[in-house]
C-alpha positions in Angstrom: -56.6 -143.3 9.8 -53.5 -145.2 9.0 -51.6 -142.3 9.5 -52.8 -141.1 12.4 -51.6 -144.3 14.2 -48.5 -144.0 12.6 -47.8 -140.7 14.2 -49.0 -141.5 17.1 -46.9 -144.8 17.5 -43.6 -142.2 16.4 -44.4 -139.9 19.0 -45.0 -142.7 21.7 -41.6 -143.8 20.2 -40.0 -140.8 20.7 -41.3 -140.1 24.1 -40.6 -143.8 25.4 -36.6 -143.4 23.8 -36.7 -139.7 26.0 -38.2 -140.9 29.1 -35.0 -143.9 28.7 -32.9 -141.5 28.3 -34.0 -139.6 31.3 -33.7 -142.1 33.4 -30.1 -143.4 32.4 -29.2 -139.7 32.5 -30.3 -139.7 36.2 -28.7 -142.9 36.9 -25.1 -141.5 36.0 -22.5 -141.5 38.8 -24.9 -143.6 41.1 -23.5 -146.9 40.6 -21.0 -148.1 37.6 -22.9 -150.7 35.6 -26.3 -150.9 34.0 -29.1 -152.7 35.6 -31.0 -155.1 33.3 -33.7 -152.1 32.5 -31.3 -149.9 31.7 -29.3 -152.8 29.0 -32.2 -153.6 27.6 -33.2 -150.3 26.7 -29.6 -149.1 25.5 -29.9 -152.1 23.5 -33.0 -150.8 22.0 -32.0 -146.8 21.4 -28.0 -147.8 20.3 -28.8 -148.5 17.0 -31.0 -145.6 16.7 -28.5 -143.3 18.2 -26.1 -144.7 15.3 -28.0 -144.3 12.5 -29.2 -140.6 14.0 -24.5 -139.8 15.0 -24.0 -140.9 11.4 -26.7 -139.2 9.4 -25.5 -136.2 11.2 -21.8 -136.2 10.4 -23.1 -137.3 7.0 -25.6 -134.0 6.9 -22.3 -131.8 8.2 -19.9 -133.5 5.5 -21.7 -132.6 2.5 -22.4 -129.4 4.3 -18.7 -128.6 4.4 -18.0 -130.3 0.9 -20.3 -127.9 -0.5 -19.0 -124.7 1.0 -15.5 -126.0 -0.2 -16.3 -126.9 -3.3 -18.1 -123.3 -3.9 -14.5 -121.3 -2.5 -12.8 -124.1 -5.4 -14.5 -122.4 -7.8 -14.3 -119.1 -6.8 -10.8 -119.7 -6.6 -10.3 -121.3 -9.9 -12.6 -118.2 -11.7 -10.0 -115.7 -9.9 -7.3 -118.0 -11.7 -8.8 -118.3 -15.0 -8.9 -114.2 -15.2 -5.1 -114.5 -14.0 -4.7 -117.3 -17.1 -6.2 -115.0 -19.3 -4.5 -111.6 -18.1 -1.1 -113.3 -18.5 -2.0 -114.8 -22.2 -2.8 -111.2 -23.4 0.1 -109.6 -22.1 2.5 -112.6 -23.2 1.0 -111.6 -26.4 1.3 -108.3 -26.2 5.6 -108.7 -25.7 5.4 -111.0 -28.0 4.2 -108.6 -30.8 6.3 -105.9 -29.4 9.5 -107.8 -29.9 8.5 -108.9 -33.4 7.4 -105.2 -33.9 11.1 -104.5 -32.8 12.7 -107.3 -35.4 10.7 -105.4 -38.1 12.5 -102.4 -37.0 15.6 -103.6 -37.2 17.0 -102.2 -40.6 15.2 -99.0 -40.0 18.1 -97.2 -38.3 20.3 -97.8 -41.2 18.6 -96.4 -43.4 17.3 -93.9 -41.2 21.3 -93.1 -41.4 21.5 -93.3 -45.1 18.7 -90.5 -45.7 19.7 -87.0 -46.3 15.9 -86.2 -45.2 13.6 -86.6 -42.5 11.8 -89.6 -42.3 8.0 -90.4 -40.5 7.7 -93.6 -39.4 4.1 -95.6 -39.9 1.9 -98.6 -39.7 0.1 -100.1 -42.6 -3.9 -100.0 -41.4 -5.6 -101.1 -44.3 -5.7 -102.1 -48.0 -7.4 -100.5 -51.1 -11.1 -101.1 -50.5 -12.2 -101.3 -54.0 -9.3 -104.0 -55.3 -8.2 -101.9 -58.4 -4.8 -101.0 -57.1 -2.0 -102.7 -55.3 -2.1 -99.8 -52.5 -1.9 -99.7 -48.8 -3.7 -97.2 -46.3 -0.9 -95.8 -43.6 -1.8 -93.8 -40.2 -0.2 -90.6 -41.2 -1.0 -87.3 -42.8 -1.2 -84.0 -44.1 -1.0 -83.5 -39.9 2.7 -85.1 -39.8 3.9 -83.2 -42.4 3.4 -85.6 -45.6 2.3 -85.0 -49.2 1.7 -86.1 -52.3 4.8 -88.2 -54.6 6.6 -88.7 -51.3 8.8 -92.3 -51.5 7.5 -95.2 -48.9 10.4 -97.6 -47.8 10.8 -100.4 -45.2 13.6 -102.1 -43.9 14.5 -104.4 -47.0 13.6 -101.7 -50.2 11.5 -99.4 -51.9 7.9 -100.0 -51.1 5.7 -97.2 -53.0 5.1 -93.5 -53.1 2.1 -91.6 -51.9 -0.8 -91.4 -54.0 -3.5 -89.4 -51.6 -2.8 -88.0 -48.6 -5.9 -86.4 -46.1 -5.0 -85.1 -42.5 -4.6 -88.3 -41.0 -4.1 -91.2 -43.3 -2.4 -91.5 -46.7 -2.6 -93.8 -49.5 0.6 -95.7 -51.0 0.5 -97.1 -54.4 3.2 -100.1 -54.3 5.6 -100.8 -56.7 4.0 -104.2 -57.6 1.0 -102.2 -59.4 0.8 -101.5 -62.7 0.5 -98.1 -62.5 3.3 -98.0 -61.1 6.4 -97.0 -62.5 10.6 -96.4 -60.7 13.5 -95.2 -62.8 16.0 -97.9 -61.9 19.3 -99.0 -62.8 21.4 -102.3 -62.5 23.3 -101.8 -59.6 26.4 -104.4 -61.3 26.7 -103.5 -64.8 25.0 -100.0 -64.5 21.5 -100.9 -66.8 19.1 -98.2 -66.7 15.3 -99.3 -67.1 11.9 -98.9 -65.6 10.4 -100.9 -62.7 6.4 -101.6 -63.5 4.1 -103.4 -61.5 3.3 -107.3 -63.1 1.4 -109.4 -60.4 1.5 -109.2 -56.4 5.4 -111.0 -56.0 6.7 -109.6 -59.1 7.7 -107.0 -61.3 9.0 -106.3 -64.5 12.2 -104.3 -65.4 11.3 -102.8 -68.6 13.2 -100.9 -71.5 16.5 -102.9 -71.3 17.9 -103.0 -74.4 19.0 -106.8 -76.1 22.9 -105.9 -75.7 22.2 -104.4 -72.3 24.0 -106.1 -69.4 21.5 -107.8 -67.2 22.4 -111.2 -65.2 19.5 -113.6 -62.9 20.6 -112.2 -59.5 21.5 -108.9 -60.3 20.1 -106.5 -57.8 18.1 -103.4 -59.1 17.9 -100.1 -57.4 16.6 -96.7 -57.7 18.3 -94.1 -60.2 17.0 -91.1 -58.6 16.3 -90.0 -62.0 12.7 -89.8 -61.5 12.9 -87.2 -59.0 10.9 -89.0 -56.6 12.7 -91.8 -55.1 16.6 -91.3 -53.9 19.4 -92.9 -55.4 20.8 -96.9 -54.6 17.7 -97.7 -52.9 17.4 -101.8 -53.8 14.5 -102.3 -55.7 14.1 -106.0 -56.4 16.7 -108.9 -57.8 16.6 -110.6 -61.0 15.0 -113.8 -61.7 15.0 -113.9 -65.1 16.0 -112.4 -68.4 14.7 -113.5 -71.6 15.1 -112.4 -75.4 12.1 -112.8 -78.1 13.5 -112.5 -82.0 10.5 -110.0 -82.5 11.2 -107.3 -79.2 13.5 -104.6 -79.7 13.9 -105.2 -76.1 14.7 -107.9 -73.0 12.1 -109.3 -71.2 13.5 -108.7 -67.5 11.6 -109.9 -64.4 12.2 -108.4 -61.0 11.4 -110.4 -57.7 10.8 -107.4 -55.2 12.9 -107.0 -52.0 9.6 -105.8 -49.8 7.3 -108.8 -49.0 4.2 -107.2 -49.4 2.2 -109.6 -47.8 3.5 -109.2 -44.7 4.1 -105.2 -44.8 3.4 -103.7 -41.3 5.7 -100.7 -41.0 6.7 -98.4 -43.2 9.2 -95.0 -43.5 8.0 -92.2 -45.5 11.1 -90.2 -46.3 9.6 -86.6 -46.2 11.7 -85.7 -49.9 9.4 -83.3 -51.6 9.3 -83.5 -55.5 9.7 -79.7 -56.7 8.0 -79.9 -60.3 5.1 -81.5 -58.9 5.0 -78.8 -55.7 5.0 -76.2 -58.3 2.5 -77.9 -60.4 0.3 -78.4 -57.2 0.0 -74.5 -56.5 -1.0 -73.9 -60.4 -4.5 -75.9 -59.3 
């Protein structure tokens, strides 16, 4: 019941407030001032009319806040995908250009080689952990085999172990298995380079009167018929003599950084004996 008269007292409200209206409407132009009817009910309906002009423009300012905040965000999701777009191709050059530091040496030696060289990237390392070895994106398909020496810009990196049609396997001068005919490149030293631990390497057979000196640099020999001659191996970091060895104890600090070993050379030098040996099986 209660609100039933509230509606009806709204609507009798609303109808008194339009029949005012009326009235003043009809009144317009007729004379210039209100009469006391007409005051007392624009004194009545003003603050109504206030309250109704500023919920309105209240209504229409969210309304326009919210269609401008939606185009904001629109706008800053096309931005973020223009953020993120720029970050990957800045990143992008910037691997490009260290690619191209990398490179640097690459031409000189590409210079010093009497054969053709392939260019490759390191993908991968020896799955099962045995072997200091390194998994390159080249192949029987670019013309590689088996023995061929691996370089990079600084020195001799390893030789191919197992080559498929796409990928080949290189077995790096810091493993064990390893083994480089070398020489002292000052005083003329021969010995072989082994593998000893992954920064270091051991310069082995060098005689107790031979010449070696911390900081001499090592390179190949070419006697092993695998890697060329007065390619720098490594540099000495130390030489030591035991009463009981009939030879020195020579370590070799290699000139490839290992660790951070990205691109490679393969110099396409085939070893004869071990081509003829390969066409026996």
């Amino acid at each position: 019941m209660l609100n039933l008269r509230r509606i009806k007292t709204y609507w009798i409200y609303i109808a008194f407030l339009f029949i005012a209206f009326a009235l003043i409407s009809a009144n317009v132009g007729k004379r210039r001032s209100w009469g006391p009817a007409e005051q007392l009910i624009v004194e009545g309906t003003a603050p109504l009319q206030n309250f109704v002009s500023k919920t309105i423009n209240a209504v229409e300012g969210l309304w326009l806040k919210y269609f401008a905040l939606i185009n904001v965000q629109e706008e800053n999701k096309a931005l973020k995908k223009e953020i993120d777009l720029l970050r990957m191709q800045n990143a992008r050059y910037r691997e490009m250009a260290a690619a191209s530091k990398r490179l640097e040496g690459f031409p000189r030696f590409k210079d010093e080689i009497p054969w053709p060289v392939t260019q490759a990237q390191v993908i991968g390392r020896d799955p099962s952990g045995w072997f200091e070895s390194v998994i390159i994106d080249k192949g029987k398909d670019s013309g590689l085999k088996m023995n061929m020496p691996v370089v990079d810009a600084k020195g001799v990196a390893g030789r191919l172990v197992s080559v498929s049609s796409r990928y080949s396997k290189v077995l790096l001068i810091i493993d064990q298995n390893s083994a480089v005919d070398c020489l002292v490149q000052r005083s003329r030293e021969k010995g072989i380079v082994k593998g000893l631990s992954a920064g270091l390497c051991k310069l082995d057979y060098v005689v107790k009167a031979g010449d070696v000196m911390v900081g001499d640099m090592v390179v190949t020999s070419g006697m092993d018929r695998v890697f060329p001659k007065g390619f720098p191996v490594g540099e000495v970091v130390e030489v030591q003599d035991a009463p009981w060895e009939f030879f020195r104890n020579v370590k070799v600090k290699p000139m490839v950084d290992f660790s951070k070993l990205e691109d490679v050379l393969v110099i396409m030098k085939e070893d004869p004996l071990f081509d003829r040996t390969e066409e026996k099986e």
